[in-house]
C-alpha positions in Angstrom: 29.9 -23.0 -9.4 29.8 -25.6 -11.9 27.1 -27.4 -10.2 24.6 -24.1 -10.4 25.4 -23.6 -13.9 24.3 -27.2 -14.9 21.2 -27.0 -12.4 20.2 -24.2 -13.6 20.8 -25.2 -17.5 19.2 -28.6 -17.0 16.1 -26.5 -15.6 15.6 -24.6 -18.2 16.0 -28.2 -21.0 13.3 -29.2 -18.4 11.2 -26.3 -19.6 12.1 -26.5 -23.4 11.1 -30.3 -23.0 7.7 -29.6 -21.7 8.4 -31.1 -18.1 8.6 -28.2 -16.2 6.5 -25.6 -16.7 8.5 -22.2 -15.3 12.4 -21.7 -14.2 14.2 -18.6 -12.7 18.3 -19.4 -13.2 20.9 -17.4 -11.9 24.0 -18.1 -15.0 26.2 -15.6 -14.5 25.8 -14.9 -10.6 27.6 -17.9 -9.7 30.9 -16.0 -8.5 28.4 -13.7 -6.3 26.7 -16.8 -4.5 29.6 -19.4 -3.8 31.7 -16.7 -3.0 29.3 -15.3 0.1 28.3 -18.5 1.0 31.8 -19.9 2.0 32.0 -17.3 4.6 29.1 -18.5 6.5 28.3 -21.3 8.9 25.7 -23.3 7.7 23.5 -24.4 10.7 24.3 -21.5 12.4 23.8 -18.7 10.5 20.6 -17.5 9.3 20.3 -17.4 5.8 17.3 -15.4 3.4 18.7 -16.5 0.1 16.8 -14.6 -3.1 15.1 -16.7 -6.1 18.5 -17.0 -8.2 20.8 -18.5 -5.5 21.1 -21.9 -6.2 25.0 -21.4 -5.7 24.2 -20.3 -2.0 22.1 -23.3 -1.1 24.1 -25.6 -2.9 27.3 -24.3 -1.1 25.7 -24.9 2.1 24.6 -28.1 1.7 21.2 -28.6 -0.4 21.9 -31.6 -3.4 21.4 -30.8 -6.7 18.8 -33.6 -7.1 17.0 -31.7 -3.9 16.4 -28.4 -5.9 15.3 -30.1 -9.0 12.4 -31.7 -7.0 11.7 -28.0 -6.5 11.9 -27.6 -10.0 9.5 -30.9 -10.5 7.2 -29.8 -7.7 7.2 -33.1 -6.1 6.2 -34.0 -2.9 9.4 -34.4 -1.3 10.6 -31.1 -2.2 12.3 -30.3 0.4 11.4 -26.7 0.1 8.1 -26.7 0.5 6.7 -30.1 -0.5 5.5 -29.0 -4.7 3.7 -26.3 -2.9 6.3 -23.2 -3.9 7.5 -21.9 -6.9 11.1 -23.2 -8.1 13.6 -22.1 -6.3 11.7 -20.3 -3.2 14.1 -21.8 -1.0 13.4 -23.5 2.7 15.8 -25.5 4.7 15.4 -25.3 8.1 18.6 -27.7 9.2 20.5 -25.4 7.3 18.4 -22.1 8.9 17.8 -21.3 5.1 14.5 -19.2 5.5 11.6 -19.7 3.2 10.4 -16.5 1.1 8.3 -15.7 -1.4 7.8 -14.3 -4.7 7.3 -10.2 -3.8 10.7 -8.7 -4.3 12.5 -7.6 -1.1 10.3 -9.0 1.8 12.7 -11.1 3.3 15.0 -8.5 4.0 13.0 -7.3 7.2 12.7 -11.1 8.1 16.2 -11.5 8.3 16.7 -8.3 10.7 13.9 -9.9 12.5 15.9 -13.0 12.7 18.9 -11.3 14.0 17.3 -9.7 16.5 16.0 -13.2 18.0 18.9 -14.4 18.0 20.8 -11.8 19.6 17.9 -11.7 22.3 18.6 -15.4 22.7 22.4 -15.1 22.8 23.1 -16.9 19.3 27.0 -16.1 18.0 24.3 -16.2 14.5 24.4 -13.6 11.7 21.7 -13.1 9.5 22.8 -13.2 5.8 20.1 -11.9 3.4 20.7 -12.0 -0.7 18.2 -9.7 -3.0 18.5 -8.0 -6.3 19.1 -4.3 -7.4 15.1 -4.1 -7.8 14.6 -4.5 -4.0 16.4 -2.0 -3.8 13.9 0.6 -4.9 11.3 -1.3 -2.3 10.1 0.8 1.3 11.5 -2.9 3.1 14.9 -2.7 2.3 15.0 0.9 3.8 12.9 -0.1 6.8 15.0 -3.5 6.9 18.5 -1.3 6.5 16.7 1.6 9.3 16.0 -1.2 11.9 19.4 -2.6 11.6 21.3 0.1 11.9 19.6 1.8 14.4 19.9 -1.7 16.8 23.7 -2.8 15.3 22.1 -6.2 14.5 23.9 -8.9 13.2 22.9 -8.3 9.7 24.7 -8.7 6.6 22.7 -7.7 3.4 24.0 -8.4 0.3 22.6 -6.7 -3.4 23.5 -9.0 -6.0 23.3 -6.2 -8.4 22.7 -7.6 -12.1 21.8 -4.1 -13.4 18.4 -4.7 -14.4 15.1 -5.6 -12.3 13.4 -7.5 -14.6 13.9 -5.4 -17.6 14.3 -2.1 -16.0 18.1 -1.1 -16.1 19.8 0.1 -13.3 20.0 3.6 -14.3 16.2 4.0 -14.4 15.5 2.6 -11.0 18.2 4.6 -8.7 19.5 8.3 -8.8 22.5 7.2 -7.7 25.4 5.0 -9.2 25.6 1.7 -6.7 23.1 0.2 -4.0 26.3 0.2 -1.8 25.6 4.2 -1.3 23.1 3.9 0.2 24.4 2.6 3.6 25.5 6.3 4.1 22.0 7.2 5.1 22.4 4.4 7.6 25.8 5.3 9.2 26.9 1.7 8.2 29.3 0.5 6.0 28.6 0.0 2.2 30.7 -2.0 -0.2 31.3 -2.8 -3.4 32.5 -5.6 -5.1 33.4 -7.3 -8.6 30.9 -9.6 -8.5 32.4 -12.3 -10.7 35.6 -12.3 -8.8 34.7 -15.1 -6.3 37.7 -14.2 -4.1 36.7 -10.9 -3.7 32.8 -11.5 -3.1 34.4 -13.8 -0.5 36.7 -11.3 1.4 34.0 -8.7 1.5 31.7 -11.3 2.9 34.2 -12.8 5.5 34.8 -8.9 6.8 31.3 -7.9 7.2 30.2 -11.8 8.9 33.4 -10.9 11.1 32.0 -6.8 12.1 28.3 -8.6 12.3 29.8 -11.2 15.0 31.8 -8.6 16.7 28.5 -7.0 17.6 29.7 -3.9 15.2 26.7 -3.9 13.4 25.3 -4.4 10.0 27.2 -4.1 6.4 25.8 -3.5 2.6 27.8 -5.8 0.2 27.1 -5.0 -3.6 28.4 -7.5 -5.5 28.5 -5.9 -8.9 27.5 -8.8 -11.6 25.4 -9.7 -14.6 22.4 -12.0 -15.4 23.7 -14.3 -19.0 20.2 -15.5 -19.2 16.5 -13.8 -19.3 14.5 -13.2 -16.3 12.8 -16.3 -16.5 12.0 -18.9 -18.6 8.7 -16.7 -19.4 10.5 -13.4 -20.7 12.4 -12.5 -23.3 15.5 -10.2 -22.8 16.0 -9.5 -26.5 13.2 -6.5 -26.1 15.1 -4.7 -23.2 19.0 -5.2 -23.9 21.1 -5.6 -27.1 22.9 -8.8 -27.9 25.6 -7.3 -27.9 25.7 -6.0 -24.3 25.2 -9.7 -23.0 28.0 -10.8 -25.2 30.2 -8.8 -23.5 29.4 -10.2 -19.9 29.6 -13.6 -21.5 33.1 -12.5 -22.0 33.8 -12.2 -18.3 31.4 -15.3 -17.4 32.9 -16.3 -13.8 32.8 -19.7 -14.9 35.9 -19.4 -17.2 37.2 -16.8 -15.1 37.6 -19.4 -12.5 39.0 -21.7 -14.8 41.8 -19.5 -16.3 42.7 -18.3 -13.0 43.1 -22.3 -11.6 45.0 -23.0 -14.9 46.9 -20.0 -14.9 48.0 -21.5 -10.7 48.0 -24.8 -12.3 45.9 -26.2 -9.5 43.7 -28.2 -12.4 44.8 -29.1 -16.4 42.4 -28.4 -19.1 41.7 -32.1 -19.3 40.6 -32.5 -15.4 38.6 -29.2 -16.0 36.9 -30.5 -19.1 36.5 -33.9 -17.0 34.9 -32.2 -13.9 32.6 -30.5 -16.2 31.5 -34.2 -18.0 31.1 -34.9 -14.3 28.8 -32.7 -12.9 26.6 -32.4 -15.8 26.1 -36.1 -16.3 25.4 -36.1 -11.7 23.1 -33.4 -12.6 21.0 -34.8 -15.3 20.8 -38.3 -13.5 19.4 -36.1 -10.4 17.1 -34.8 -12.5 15.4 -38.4 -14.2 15.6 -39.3 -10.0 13.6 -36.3 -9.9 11.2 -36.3 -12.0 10.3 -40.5 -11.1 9.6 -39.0 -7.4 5.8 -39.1 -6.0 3.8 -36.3 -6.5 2.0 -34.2 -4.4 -1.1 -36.1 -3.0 -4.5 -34.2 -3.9 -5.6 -34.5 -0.5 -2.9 -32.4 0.9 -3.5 -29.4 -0.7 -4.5 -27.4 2.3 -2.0 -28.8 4.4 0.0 -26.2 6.2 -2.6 -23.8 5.4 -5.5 -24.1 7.8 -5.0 -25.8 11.3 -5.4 -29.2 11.7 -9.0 -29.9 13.3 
């Protein structure tokens, strides 16, 4: 968790500093990601992570330096070689799937990956992350329908932020949660405090388990907040007051975490404070490795979109 937050802050300095030209950051989501991501297999399960989940792909295995050559567009991105956004994930040891930028699409691609795998006898489950925007998009019902109907291996989980963009909540759906609307679906729907990394974790673990056990897809919202604008383009201070983002800065899983491991006394505040100076001080040498890589040659710029003659 404290390795997203820094990535994710160091990003955005990036920006500020004129080195990178555009960031998407998930602050505040960090509970929701590491929390899901422990209860899968990495290798073996398929994962569609959205645009903020550095905390998924770093929990599986992707290095910090690795997404900041994202960030730098280099060539060894291993993403998708400086040719992607930031933060458009791609792994394939890890069976991270690539997407792109329109909002819910890779929601029917991971029902499409659980199919294949059940048709090739995988014990694979296909977790896909999105926001509460896709939910208002005809592929997350088509993605849920398909699902449902076949009892794939699915697990789809909303990390609900309450705005898409700067749309709240409230405006986009007649209804309170996204989690409701696995009713329509006959499958189970879930919610959970999304900056409770135990909990996102439980209510991950059970719906992997019910997706193995060939019972079929589960919902998980994971109920959370986004600390920091949309992107490093927009500016949140037209759609919602400072004062409702200083009250989710309040319950920041970050210190959450913290209190509750010095509250168990499984860290002291000087090894927290020390594993902090750590990770921030890895993270910004990842970044100066980053940012010496190669760039993109010129020549390659319609590799891997035509065919090779």
């Amino acid at each position: 968790m404290l390795t997203s937050r820094a990535v994710d802050e160091r990003a955005s300095i990036l920006v500020r500093q004129g080195k990178v030209s555009f960031t998407v950051g998930g602050q505040g989501q960090e509970a929701a990601q590491v929390g899901a991501a422990y209860a899968l297999s990495p290798g073996k399960d398929w994962v569609l992570p959205y645009y903020r989940d550095a905390g998924v792909v770093l929990t599986l295995g992707m290095t910090p330096e690795e997404l900041l050559l994202g960030e730098f567009g280099k060539a060894n991105d291993p993403n998708s070689g400086g040719r992607q956004m930031p933060k458009h994930w791609s792994y394939p040891s890890l069976r991270i799937v690539t997407a792109s930028s329109p909002v819910a699409t890779q929601l029917p691609h991971a029902v499409g990956c659980a199919l294949a795998a059940r048709l090739q006898g995988e014990d694979a489950v296909a977790w896909v992350s999105f926001g509460d925007g896709a939910v208002s998009k005809g592929d997350f019902h088509e993605a849920l329908n398909y699902a449902a109907i076949h009892r794939l291996p699915v697990v789809f989980f909303c990390e609900n932020n309450y705005y898409a963009i700067s749309v709240p909540f409230k405006q986009q759906s007649p209804v309170e949660g996204a989690a409701v609307r696995a009713s329509a679906y006959g499958i189970p729907g879930v919610t959970v405090d999304g900056n409770d990394v135990f909990a996102v974790y439980e209510a991950t673990r059970d719906a992997v388990r019910r997706a193995r056990a060939g019972e079929g897809p589960t919902l998980v919202e994971a109920r959370t907040y986004r600390l920091a604008p949309h992107t490093s383009n927009d500016d949140d201070r037209k759609y919602r007051s400072r004062e409702e983002v200083a009250e989710w800065q309040a319950k920041d899983p970050l210190l959450r975490m913290r209190s509750y491991l010095l509250q168990h006394k499984v860290i002291t505040a000087a090894l927290a404070a020390e594993m902090a100076e750590i990770v921030h001080r890895e993270v910004a040498q990842a970044a100066v490795r980053a940012q010496a890589a190669p760039d993109p040659l010129p020549e390659d710029v319609l590799r891997h979109v035509y065919a090779d003659s």
